[in-house]
C-alpha positions as CSV (number, residue, x, y, z in Angstrom):
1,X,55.8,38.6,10.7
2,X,53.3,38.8,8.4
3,X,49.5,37.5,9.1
4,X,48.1,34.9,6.7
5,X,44.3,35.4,5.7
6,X,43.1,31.8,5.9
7,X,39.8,31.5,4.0
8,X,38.0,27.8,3.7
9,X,37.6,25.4,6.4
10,X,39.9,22.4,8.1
11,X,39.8,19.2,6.8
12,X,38.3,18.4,10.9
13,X,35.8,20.9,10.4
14,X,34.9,18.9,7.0
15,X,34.6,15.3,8.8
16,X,32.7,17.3,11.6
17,X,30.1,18.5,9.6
18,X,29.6,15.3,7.3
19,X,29.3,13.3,10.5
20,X,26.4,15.3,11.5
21,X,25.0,15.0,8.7
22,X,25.0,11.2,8.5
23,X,23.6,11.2,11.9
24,X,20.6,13.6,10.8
25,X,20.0,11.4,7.6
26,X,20.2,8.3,9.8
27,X,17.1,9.6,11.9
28,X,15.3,10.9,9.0
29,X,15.4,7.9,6.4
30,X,13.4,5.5,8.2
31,X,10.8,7.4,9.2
32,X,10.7,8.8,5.3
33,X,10.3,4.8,4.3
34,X,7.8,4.2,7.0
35,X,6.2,7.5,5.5
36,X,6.3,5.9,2.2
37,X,5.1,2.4,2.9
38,X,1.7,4.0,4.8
39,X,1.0,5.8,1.6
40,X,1.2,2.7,-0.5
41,X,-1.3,1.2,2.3
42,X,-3.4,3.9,1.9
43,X,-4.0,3.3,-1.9
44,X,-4.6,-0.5,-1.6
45,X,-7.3,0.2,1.4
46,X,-8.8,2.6,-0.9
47,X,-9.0,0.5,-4.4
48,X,-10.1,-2.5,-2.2
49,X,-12.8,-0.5,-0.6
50,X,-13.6,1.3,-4.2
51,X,-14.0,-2.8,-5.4
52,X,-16.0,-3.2,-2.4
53,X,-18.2,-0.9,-3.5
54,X,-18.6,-1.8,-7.0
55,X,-19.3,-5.7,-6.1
56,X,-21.9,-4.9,-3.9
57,X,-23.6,-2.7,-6.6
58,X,-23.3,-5.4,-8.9
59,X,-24.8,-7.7,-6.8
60,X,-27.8,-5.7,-6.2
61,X,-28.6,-6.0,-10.0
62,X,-27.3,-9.7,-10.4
63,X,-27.9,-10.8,-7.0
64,X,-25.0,-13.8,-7.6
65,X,-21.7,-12.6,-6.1
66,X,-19.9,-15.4,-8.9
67,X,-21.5,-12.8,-11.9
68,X,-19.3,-9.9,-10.2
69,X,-16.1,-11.7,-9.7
70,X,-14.2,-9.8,-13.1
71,X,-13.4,-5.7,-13.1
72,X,-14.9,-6.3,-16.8
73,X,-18.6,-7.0,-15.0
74,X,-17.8,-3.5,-12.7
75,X,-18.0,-0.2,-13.2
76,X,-14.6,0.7,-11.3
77,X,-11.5,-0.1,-13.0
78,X,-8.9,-2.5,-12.7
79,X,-6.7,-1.0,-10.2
80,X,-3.9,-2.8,-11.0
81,X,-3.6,-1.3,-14.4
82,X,-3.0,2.4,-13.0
83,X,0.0,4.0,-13.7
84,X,1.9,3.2,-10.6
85,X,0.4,0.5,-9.1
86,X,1.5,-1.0,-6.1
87,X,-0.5,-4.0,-5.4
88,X,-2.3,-6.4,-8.2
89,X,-5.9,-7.5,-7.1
90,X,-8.0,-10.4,-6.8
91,X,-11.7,-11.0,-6.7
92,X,-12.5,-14.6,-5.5
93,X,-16.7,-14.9,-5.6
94,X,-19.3,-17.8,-4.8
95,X,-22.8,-16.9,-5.4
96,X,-23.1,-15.3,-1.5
97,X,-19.8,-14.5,-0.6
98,X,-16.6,-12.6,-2.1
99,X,-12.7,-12.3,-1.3
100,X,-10.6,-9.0,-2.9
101,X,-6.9,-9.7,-2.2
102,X,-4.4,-7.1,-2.8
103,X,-1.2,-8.6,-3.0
104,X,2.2,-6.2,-3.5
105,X,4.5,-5.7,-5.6
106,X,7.8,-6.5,-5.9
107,X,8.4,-3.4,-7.7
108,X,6.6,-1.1,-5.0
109,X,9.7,-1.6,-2.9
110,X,7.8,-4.1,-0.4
111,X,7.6,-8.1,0.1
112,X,5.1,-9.8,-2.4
113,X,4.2,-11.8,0.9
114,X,2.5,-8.4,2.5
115,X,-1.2,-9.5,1.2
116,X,-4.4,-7.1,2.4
117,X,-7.5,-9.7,2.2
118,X,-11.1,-8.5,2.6
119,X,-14.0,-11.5,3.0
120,X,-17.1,-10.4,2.5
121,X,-19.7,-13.1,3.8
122,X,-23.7,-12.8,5.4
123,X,-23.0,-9.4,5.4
124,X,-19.4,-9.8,8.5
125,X,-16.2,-8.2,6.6
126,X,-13.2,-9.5,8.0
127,X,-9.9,-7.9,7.0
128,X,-6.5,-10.4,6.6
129,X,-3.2,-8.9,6.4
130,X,-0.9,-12.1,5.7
131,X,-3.5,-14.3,6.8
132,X,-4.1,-12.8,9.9
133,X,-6.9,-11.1,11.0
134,X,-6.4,-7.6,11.8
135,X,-10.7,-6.4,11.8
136,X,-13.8,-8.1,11.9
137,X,-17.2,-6.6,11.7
138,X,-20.3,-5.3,9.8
């Protein structure tokens, strides 16, 4: 009798490894997303803080908070019009106090409802995420 060189793999050996791989994927693919989503987080904390900034600066020269309510009247850009922007920002401005909401997009992969609100008022910042406050402070 003659011995037969088998070369390849079993079909069980297939299924085998393709379940293992599903499992592995499985694991990985949320915390990829989660990964994701704290990176697009990330960017609205830092264009809302780079707003922050620049409505405070032009309140120093204007001293009315209402004059420093358009990115036209900053010297920061309009974060929203960035080349993959994931949120689309507000300024809402009385002569003492200001609002900058960042609000997501649809197309970032997220729920419009998951707003990022900063109040700025006497000098107390409080921070909203969905209209709840997650900080409060100087």
């Amino acid at each position: 009798m003659q011995k037969r060189n088998r070369k390849g793999f079993t079909l069980l050996e297939i299924i085998i490894v393709a379940i293992i791989i599903a499992v592995l994927a499985s694991l990985a693919l949320p915390r990829f997303l989660t990964t994701v989503q704290n990176t697009y987080q990330s960017e609205g904390w830092q264009n809302i803080s780079a707003v922050r900034g620049a409505i405070h600066r032009c309140n120093t020269i204007n001293n009315d908070y209402q004059l420093c309510d358009q990115f036209q009247n900053l010297d920061v850009p309009d974060p929203q019009f960035e080349a993959g922007a994931h949120f689309t920002y507000g300024i809402l401005a009385t002569q003492n106090t200001f609002a900058i909401t960042a609000t997501r997009n649809s197309l970032a992969g997220g729920s419009t409802a998951n707003s990022v609100k900063l109040l700025q008022n006497d000098g107390t910042s409080v921070i909203q995420r969905s209209g709840t406050t997650i900080w409060s402070g100087v």
